[in-house]
N, C-alpha and C positions, 0 to 999 in steps of 0.2 A: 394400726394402718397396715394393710396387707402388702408384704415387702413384694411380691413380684416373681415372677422366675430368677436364677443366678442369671449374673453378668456373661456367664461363660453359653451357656443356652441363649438367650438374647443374638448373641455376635457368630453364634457355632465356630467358637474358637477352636483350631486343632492343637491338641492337647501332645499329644505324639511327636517326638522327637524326631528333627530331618534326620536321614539316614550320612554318615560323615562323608561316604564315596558322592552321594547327589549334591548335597553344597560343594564340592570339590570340584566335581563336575561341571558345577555353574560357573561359579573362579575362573575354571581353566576357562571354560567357552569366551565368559566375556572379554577376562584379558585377551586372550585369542582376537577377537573380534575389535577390539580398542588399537591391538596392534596393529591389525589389517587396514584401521582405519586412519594409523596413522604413516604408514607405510603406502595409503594411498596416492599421496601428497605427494613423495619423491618420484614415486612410478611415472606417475603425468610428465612430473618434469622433466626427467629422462628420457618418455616419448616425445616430448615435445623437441626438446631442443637438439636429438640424433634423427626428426623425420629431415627428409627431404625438403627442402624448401628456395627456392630461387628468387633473387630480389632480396633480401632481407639479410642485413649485418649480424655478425654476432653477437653482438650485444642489445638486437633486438631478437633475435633468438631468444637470447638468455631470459629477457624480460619477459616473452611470452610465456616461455618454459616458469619462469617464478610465477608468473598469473594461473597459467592452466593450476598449479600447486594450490596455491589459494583458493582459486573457486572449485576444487576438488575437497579442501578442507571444508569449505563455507557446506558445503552439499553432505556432507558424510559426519562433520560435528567434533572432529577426536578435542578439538580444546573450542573455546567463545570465539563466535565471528570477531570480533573486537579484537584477542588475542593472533589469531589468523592473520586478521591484517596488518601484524606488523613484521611479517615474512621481510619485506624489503628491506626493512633497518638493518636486519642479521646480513639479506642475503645480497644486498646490493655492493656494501662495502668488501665482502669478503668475496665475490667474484671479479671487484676492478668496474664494477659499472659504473659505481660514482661514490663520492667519499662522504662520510656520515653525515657533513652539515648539509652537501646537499641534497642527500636520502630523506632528512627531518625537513627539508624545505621545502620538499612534495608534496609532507602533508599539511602544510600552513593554505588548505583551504578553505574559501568562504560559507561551503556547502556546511560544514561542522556546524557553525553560530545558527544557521539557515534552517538548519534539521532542528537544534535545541528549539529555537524561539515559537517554530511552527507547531510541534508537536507539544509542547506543555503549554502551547494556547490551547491546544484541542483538550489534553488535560484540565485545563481551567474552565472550560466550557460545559465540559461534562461533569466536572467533581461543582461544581456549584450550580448544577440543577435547570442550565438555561436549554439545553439541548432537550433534554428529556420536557420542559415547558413548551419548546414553541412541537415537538412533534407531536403532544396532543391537542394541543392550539389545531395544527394544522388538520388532524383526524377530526376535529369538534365538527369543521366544516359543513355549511349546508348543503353542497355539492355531495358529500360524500352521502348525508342520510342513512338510510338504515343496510344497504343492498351491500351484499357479502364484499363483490367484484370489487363496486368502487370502493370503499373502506380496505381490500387490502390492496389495491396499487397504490390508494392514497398513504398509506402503511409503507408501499416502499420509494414514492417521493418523498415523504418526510426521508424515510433513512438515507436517498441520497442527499436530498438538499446538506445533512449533518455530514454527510461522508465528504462533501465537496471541503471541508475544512476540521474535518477529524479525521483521523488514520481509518482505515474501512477497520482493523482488529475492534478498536476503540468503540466504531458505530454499531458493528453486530450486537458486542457486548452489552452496549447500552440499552441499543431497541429489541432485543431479544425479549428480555421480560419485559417491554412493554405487548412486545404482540403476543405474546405466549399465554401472558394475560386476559387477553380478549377472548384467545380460543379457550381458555377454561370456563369463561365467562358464559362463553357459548355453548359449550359442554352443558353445564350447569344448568342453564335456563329449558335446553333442548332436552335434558334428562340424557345425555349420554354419556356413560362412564369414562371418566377419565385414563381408567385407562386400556381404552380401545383405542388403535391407531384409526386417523383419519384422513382423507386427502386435505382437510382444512389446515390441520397442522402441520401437516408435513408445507405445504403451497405457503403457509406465512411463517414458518421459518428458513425456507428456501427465498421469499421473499424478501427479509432480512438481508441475507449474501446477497443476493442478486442487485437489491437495491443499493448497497453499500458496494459494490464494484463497482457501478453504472456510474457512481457519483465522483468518486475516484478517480475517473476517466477526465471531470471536467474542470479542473483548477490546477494549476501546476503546487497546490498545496494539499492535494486530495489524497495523493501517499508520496512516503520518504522516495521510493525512487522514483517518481515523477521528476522531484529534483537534481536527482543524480542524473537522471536523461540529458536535466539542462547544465548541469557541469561538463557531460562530455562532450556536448555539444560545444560549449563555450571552448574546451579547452584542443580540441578537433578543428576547429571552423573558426574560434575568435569573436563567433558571434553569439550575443546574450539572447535570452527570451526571455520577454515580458508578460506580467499578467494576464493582459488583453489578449498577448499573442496565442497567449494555450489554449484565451476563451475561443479564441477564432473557431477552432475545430473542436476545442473541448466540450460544450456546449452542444452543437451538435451530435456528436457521438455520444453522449450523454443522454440526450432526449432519444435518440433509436436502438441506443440500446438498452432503457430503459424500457420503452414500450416492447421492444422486441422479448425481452426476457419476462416480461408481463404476458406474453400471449403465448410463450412456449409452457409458462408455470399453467396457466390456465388450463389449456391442450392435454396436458398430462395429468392436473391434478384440479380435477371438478369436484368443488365444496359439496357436501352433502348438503347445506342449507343455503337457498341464496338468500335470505334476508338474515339480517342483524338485527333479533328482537331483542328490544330495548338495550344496545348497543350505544346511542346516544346518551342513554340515562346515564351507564356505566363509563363512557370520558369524561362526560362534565362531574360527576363523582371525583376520577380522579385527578380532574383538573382543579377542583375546589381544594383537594387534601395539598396540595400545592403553596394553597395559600398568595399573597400579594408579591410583587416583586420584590427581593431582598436587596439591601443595598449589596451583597456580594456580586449577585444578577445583574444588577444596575451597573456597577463597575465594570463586568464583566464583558457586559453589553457593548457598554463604551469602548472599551479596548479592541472586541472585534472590530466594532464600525470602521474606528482608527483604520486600524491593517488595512480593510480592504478600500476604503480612500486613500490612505498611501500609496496601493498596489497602482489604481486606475490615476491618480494624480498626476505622473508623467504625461499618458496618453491624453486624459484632457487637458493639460496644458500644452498639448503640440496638435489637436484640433482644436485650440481657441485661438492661443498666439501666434500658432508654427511653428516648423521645426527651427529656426534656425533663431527666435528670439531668445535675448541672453536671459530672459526669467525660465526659459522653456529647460535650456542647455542647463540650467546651474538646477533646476525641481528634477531634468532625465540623472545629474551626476549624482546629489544629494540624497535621492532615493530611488536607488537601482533594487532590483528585486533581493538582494543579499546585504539588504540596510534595512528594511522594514523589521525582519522579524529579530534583529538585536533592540531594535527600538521597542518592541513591543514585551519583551521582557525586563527593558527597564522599568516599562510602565507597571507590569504587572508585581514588580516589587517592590514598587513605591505608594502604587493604588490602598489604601487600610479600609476592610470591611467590617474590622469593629476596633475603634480606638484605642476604648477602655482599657482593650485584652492585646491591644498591641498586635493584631491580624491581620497579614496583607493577602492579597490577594494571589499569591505564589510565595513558600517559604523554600528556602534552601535545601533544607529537611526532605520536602516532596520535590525539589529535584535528583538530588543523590539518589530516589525510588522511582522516581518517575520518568525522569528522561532517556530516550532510546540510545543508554553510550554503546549498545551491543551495534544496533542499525549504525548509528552517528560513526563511529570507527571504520569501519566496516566501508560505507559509502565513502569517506574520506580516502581510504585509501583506493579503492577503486577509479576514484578519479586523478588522484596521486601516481596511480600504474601506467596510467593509460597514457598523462603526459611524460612519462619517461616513455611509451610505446611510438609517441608520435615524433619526440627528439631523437628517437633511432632508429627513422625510415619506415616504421608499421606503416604509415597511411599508405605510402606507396605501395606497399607489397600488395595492403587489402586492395585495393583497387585495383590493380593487375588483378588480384585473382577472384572479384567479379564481376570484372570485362571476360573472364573467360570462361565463367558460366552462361554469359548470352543474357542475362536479366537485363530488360529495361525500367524505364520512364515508366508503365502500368505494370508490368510484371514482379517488379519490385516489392510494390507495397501488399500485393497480393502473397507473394510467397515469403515475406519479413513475418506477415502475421499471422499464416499459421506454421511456421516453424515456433515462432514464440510463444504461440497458443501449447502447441502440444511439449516444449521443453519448460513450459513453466508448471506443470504440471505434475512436475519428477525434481525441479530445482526452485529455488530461492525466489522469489521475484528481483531482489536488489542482484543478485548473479547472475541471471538471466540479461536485467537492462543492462550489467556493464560487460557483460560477455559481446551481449549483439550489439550494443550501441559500440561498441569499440569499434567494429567491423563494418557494420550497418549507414552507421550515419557519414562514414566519409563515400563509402559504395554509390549512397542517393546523389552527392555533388556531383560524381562521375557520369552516372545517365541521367544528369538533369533534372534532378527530382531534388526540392526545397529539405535539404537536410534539418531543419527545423520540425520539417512535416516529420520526418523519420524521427526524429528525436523525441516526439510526442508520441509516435504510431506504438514504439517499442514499448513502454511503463505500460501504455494502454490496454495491453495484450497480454501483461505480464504476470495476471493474477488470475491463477486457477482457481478453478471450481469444482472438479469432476472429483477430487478424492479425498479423504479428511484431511491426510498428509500433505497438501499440494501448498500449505500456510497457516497460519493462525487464525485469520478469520474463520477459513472454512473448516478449520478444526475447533472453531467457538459455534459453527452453526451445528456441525455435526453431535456436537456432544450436549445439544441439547435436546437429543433422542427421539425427535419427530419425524426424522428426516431418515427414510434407509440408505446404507450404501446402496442396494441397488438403485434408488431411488435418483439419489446424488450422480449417481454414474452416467445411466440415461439419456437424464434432463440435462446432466454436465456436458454429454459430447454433442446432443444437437442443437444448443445454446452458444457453445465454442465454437462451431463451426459458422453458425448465423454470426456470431458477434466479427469472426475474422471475414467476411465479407463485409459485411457493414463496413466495418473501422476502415481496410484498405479504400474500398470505394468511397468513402467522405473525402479521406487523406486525398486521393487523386483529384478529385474534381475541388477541393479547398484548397491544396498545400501552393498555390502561388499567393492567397491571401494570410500567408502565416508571416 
């Protein structure tokens, strides 16, 4: 058997020793740069809490000065957002803000259980094969037929429909090799070398992102700070938001800026081919290797349906019986939007998809791997900061200070969302919503504008697109090499721009129905 070339030829391994000054040189840089970045943390806070400020106690000073620290960490990385977010334990009792039991009692929120339950349902969704089923289900479609156009918007309804209840990271990842697949397929058939770039591939894996942010937009389970919007909101205002409520506007924003982002991907990236030869053949192919439903699927299935009748089960029981009947009031207490998804993680570790082997449907195991404790911390504390911000006068101060930027009733929603358009682009999404939601949503109650609307407007807005770095989705679309930066950059700003008109103007002409 003919051995081959060496391993070292193969890999062109460098054989050649680093020179000792150039590793040294690396050392110094990065510790250099590790310390800048952790040295960035105190900076803020020191600006913060010596600017000028009028209206505001010192000890909401302080708070802010510890928050600016925090989402200065969250942005820069020196240690895990998780670890980041426990600045307050250290720094509340050691400045006289408040004493450790009540620092730890900040963070006994409901968002934590909320975040768990919702995201290893999307886990469970994807790792037992029911997402990846119905999205070629839904590509089989006769509507769709063989024609490039409609097969990939129907490409990126499918990825929203799954984004509306899997984290958009989650949905890229999923439906990336499905549609990446198609375009090899196409390659293939068309006789074009794979590896020529094409607008095809670049258009459905732009497609991917675009369609999984759109979908994001329309369920307050569509991403982790969705949720966090509704905690500040809750803990700002006192007032909750329901499933129905997010669909009010959700929904809509969801459908235009889905179409919207369809017709900008189109404009810029026109398929070499417009039909899909034997494109049909190739889903029902891979809808067959599929195979029957499994009972894991079947379980699985069950357990979504669940959630989302719990979610809408208040709202119709308060369009059948009213508000004010005692089965209405005890179905609104019993299942408020931060009791569903603890429920649905009981079910999912009770549910056994194979007896024999003693297999449920969620192990312990794949939570400790699987659930977002980095996000989960992280949004906890966020909303943890913010009521310490509002028990030390913050709301007052925001408020004075934008009454005296002159923003109204319409002016608002327009300049909330692209300020958050373009800082989401450079920051966090979940830093982004508890930055402007801090500010923001007591702002809307002051010129009359449904602080609920604003609480929805901000997550909305909060997920870049234009650079790989701007989050993990679009660094999973990006690195799956069809896509240029410049490409990315482009489509990213004249898409950001339609989408923050859109968003603002739905939110205006809806937000008294939210």
């Amino acid at each position: 058997m003919h051995a081959g070339p060496p391993v070292e030829d193969k890999l062109s391994i460098r054989t050649e020793p680093v020179p000792a000054s150039s590793a040294t040189g690396t050392v110094e840089r990065n510790v250099g740069t590790l310390l800048l970045k952790f040295a960035s943390g105190p900076l803020v806070f020191l600006l913060l809490y010596v600017a000028p400020y009028e209206g505001l106690s010192t000890q909401g000073r302080a708070v802010l000065a510890i928050f600016g620290w925090m989402i200065m960490w969250w942005m820069v990385e020196p240690l895990p957002w998780a670890i980041a977010a426990l600045l307050p334990l250290v720094l509340f009792p050691s400045l006289g803000l408040m004493n450790v039991n009540r620092t730890i009692g900040l963070y006994g929120q409901p968002i934590f259980f909320w975040l768990m339950g919702t995201v290893l349902l999307g886990y469970v969704i994807q790792r037992h094969g029911l997402a990846k089923r119905f999205a070629l289900w839904f590509l089989a479609r006769r509507l769709i037929g063989g024609n490039i156009y409609r097969l990939i918007f129907g490409f990126m309804l499918a990825t929203a429909v799954c984004s509306m209840f899997i984290s958009d990271t989650a949905t890229v990842a999923m439906m990336m090799p499905v549609g990446l697949s198609l375009v090899y397929y196409i390659r293939t058939v068309g006789g074009i070398p794979n590896s020529q770039k094409t607008n095809l591939a670049t258009f459905m894996s732009l497609a991917c992102l675009y369609g999984a942010v759109a979908g994001g937009t329309a369920t307050v389970v569509g991403t982790p700070y969705n949720v966090l919007s509704a905690g500040l909101l809750q803990t700002l205002t006192g007032r909750s938001l329901g499933f129905v409520n997010w669909l009010t506007v959700g929904i809509p924003v969801f459908l235009a800026s889905l179409t919207m982002f369809y017709f900008v991907l189109a404009a810029f990236l026109r398929p070499e081919v417009p039909q899909l030869p034997g494109g049909r053949r190739f889903i029902d192919e891979e809808r067959k290797k599929l195979g029957p439903l499994s009972p894991a699927e079947r379980a699985t299935l069950f357990v979504f349906l669940t959630m989302i009748t719990l979610f809408i089960l208040p709202t119709l029981a308060e369009l059948v019986l009213g508000r004010q009947h005692s089965l209405t009031q005890w179905i609104t207490t019993a299942l408020s939007l931060y009791v569903v998804p603890p429920i649905m993680l009981l079910l999912m570790f009770s549910i056994p998809v194979n007896c024999r082997k003693g297999d449920f449907l969620l192990t312990w195991r794949e939570v400790t791997e699987h659930a977002p404790w980095n996000v989960m911390l992280m949004t906890t504390s966020a909303v943890a900061i913010t009521a310490a911000l509002a028990e030390f006068g913050f709301i007052k101060f925001a408020e004075g200070l934008i009454a005296g930027l002159g923003l109204g009733r319409y002016s608002l929603p327009f300049g909330t969302a692209f300020l958050v358009a373009v800082a989401a682009n450079t920051v966090t999404a979940s830093a982004v919503t508890a930055l402007f939601g801090t500010v923001l949503i007591p702002a809307a109650q002051l010129v009359g504008l449904n602080p609920g609307s604003m609480a929805i407007l901000i997550p909305q807005m909060a997920t870049g697109t234009m650079l790989p770095w701007s989050g993990p989705a679009v660094a999973v679309a990006f690195a799956s090499g069809e896509a240029s930066l410049k490409d990315m950059i482009r489509i990213g700003i004249v898409a950001t721009v339609l989408l923050a008109v859109l968003v603002a103007a739905i939110h205006i002409l809806l937000a008294p129905f939210i």
